[in-house]
C-alpha positions as CSV (number, residue, x, y, z in Angstrom):
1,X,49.3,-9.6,15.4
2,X,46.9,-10.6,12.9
3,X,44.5,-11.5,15.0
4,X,44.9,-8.4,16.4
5,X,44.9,-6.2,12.9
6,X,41.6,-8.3,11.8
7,X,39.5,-7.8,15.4
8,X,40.2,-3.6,14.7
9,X,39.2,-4.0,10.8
10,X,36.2,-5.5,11.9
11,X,34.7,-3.3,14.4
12,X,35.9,-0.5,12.4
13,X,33.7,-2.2,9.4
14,X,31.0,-2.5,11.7
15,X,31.3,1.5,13.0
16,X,30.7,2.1,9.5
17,X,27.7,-0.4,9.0
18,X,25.8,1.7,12.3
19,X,26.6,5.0,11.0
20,X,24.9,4.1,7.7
21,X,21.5,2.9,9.6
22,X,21.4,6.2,11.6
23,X,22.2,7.6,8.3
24,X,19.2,6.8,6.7
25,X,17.3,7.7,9.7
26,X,18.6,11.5,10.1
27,X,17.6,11.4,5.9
28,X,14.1,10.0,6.6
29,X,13.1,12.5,9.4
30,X,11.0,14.6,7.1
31,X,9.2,11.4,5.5
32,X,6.0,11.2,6.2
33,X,5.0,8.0,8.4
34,X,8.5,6.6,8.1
35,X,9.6,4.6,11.1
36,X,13.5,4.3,12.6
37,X,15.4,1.6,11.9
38,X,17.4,-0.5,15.1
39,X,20.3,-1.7,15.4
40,X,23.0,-2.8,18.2
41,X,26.3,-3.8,19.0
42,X,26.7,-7.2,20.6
43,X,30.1,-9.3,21.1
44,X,31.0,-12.2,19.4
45,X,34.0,-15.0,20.1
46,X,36.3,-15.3,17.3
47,X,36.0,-19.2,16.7
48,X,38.6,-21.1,14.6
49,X,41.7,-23.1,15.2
50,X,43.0,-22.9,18.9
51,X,41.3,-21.3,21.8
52,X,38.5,-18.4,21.5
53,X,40.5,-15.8,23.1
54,X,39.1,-13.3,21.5
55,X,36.1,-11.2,20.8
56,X,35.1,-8.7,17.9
57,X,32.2,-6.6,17.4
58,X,29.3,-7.5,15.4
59,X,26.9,-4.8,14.2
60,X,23.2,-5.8,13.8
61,X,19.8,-5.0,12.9
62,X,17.9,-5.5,16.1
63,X,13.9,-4.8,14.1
64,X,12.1,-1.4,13.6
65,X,10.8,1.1,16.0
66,X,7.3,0.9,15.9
67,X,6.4,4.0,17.7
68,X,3.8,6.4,16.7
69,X,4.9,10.0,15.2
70,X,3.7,13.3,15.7
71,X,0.5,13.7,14.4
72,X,0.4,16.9,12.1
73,X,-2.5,18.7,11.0
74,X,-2.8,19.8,7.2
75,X,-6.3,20.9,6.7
76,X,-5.7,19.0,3.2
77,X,-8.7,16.8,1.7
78,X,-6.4,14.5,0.9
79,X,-3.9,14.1,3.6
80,X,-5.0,11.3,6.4
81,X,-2.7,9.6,9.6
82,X,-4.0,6.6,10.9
83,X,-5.4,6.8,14.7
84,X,-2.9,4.0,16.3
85,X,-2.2,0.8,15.2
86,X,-2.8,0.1,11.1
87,X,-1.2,0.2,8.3
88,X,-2.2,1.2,4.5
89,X,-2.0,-1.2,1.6
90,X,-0.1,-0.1,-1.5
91,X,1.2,-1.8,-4.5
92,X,4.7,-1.8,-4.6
93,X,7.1,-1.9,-7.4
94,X,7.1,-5.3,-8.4
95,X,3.4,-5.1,-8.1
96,X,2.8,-6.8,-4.7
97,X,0.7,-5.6,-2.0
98,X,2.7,-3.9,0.8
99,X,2.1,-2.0,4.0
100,X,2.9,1.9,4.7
101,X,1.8,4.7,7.1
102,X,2.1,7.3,4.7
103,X,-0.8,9.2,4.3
104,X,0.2,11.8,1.8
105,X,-1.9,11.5,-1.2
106,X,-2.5,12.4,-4.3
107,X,-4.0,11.9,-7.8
108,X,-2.5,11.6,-11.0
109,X,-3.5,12.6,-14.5
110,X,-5.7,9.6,-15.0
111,X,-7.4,9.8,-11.5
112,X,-4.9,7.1,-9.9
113,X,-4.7,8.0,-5.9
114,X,-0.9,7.8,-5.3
115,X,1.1,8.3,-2.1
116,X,3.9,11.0,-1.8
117,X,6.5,7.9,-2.6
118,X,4.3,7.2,-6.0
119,X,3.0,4.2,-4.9
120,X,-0.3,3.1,-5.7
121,X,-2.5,3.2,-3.0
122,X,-4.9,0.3,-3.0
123,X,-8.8,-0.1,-1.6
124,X,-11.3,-3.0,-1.6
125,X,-11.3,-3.2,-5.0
126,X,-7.8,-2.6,-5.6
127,X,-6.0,0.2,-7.2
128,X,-8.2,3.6,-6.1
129,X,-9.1,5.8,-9.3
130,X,-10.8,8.7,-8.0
131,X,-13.1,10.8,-11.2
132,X,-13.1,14.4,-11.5
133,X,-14.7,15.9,-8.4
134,X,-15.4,19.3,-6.7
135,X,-15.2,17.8,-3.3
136,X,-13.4,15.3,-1.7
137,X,-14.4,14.0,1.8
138,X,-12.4,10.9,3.4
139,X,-14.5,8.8,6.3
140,X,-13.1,7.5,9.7
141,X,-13.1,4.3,8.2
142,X,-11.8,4.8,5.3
143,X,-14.0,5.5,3.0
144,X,-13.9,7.6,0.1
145,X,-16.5,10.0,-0.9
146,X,-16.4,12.6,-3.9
147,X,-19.3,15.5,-5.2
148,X,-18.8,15.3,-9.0
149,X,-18.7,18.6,-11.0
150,X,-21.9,20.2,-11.4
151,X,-23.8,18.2,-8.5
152,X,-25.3,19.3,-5.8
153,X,-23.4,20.6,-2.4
154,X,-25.3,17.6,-0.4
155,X,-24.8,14.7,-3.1
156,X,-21.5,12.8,-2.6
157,X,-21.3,9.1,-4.3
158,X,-18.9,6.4,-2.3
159,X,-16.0,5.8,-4.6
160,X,-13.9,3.4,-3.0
161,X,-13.1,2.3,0.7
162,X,-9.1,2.4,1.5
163,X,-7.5,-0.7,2.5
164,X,-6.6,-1.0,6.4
165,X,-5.0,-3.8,7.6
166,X,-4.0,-4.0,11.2
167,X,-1.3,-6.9,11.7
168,X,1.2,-7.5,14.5
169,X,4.5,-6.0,15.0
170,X,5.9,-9.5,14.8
171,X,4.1,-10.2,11.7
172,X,5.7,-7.1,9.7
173,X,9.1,-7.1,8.4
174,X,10.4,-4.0,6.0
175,X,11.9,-4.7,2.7
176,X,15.0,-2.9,1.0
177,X,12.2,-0.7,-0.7
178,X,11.3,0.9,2.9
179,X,7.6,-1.1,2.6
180,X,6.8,-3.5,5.1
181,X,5.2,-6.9,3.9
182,X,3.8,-10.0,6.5
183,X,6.8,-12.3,6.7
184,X,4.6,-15.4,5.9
185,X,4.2,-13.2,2.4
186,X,0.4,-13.3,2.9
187,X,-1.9,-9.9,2.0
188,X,-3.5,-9.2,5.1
189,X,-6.8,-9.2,5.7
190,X,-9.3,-5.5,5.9
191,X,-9.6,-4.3,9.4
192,X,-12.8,-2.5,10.3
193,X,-11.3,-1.3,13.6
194,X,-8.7,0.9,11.4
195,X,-10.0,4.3,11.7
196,X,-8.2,7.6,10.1
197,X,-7.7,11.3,10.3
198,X,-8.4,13.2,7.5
199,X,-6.5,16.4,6.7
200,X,-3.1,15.2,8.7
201,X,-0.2,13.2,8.5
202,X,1.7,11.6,11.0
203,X,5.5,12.4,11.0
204,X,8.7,10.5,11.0
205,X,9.3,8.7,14.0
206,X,13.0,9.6,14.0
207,X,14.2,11.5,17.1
208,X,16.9,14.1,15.6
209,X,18.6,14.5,18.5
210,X,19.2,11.1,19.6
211,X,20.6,9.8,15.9
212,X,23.0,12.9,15.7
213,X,24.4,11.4,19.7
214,X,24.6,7.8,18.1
215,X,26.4,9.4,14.6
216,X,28.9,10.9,16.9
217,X,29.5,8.0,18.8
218,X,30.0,5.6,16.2
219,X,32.5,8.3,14.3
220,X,34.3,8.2,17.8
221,X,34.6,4.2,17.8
222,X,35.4,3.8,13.8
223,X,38.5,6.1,14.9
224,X,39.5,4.3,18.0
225,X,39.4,1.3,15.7
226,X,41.4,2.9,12.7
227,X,44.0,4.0,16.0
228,X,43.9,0.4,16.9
229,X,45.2,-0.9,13.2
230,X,48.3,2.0,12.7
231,X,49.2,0.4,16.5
232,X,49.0,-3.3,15.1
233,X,50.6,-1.7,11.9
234,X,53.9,0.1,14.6
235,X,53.6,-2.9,16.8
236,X,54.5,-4.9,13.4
237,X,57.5,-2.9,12.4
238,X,59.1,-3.1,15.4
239,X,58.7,-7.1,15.6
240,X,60.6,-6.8,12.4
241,X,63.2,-4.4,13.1
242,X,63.9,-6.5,16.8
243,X,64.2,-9.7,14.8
244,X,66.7,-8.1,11.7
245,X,69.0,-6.5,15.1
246,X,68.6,-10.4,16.6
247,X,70.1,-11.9,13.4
């Protein structure tokens, strides 16, 4: 019976564990660049004293889906998507370099380019500080161009260059922060083949539809599980009413 009572508990705990990845997902389907998080159900023998009879549940996290979102367009100077594969650098909190698609930019008071999650987004020379400007055009590759105040319409000075890196999926693994770092802890190398679209973004990755199918399903097995327990819990009582009528 216990063994019983703890298989249910378990893949009712693991129900839970599913429904709090898609969570997130269905949260992060208006981020900008994010990419779904996978996970799957796989069946495990329950090993201990005597024989492996049984099996439980066992919820885990099976990697990242690394597919391209939508590209949308924004007509903003400072909104870029990367064409393909690539990744931007940023400084994360703890001020190493990391790895995001998010291409929603912005300045702060001091000139500091910034990404719509306030991180700092980082060039060839590290942190980008952009000075007042009138114009602000972005290259293919990168590279960041500005007309100061009072200059001429055709004079634009090269600020900075953004940082593109283009590792391997099996290279990248995300951190609790959402940011993905190289799993040998590395910075990655600049990647001239990296090229950008200025004035879009590319959207979450998250398909709406199939995360609100998987929340559903996973509410229907965290109640078949919870069933499972009140029958262990019945199942229990009437062992113990059977063996007070037997004394």
């Amino acid at each position: 019976m216990d063994r019983f009572l703890y298989i249910a508990m378990n893949g009712a705990k693991n129900a839970l564990q599913a429904q709090q990845t898609t969570a997130n997902n269905l949260a992060n389907v208006s981020t900008v660049g994010f990419k779904a998080q996978l996970d799957h159900f796989q069946s495990e023998a329950v090993y201990g004293p005597g024989y492996a009879s049984r099996v439980y549940a066992s919820d885990e996290t099976s990697g990242v889906d690394f597919k391209h979102g939508p590209m949308m367009s924004t007509g903003r100077d400072l909104d870029v998507a990367i064409n393909g594969e690539g990744w931007f650098a940023v400084q994360a909190e703890d001020g190493s370099t990391a790895y995001s698609r998010r291409g929603d930019f912005r300045t702060d008071p001091s000139g500091l380019l910034l990404n719509g999650a306030n991180q700092i987004v980082l060039g060839e020379g590290g942190p980008i500080t952009l000075p007042e400007f009138e114009s602000l055009v972005i290259g293919r590759d990168g590279t960041l161009s500005i007309r100061a105040s009072g200059q001429a319409a055709n004079t634009l000075v090269v600020v900075d260059r953004l940082r593109l890196v283009k590792p391997g999926q099996d290279d990248l693994e995300r951190g609790a922060d959402g940011l993905f770092r190289s799993k040998d802890g590395a910075e990655l190398a600049l990647d001239a083949s990296v090229t950008i679209t200025s004035g879009a973004l590319e959207a979450s990755n998250v398909n709406t539809v199939d995360a609100m199918v998987s929340m559903m399903e996973y509410a229907r097995f965290y109640e078949t599980q919870v069933k499972m327990m009140t029958v262990a819990n019945e199942n229990d009582a009437s062992s113990a009413r059977l063996m007070r009528l037997s004394g």
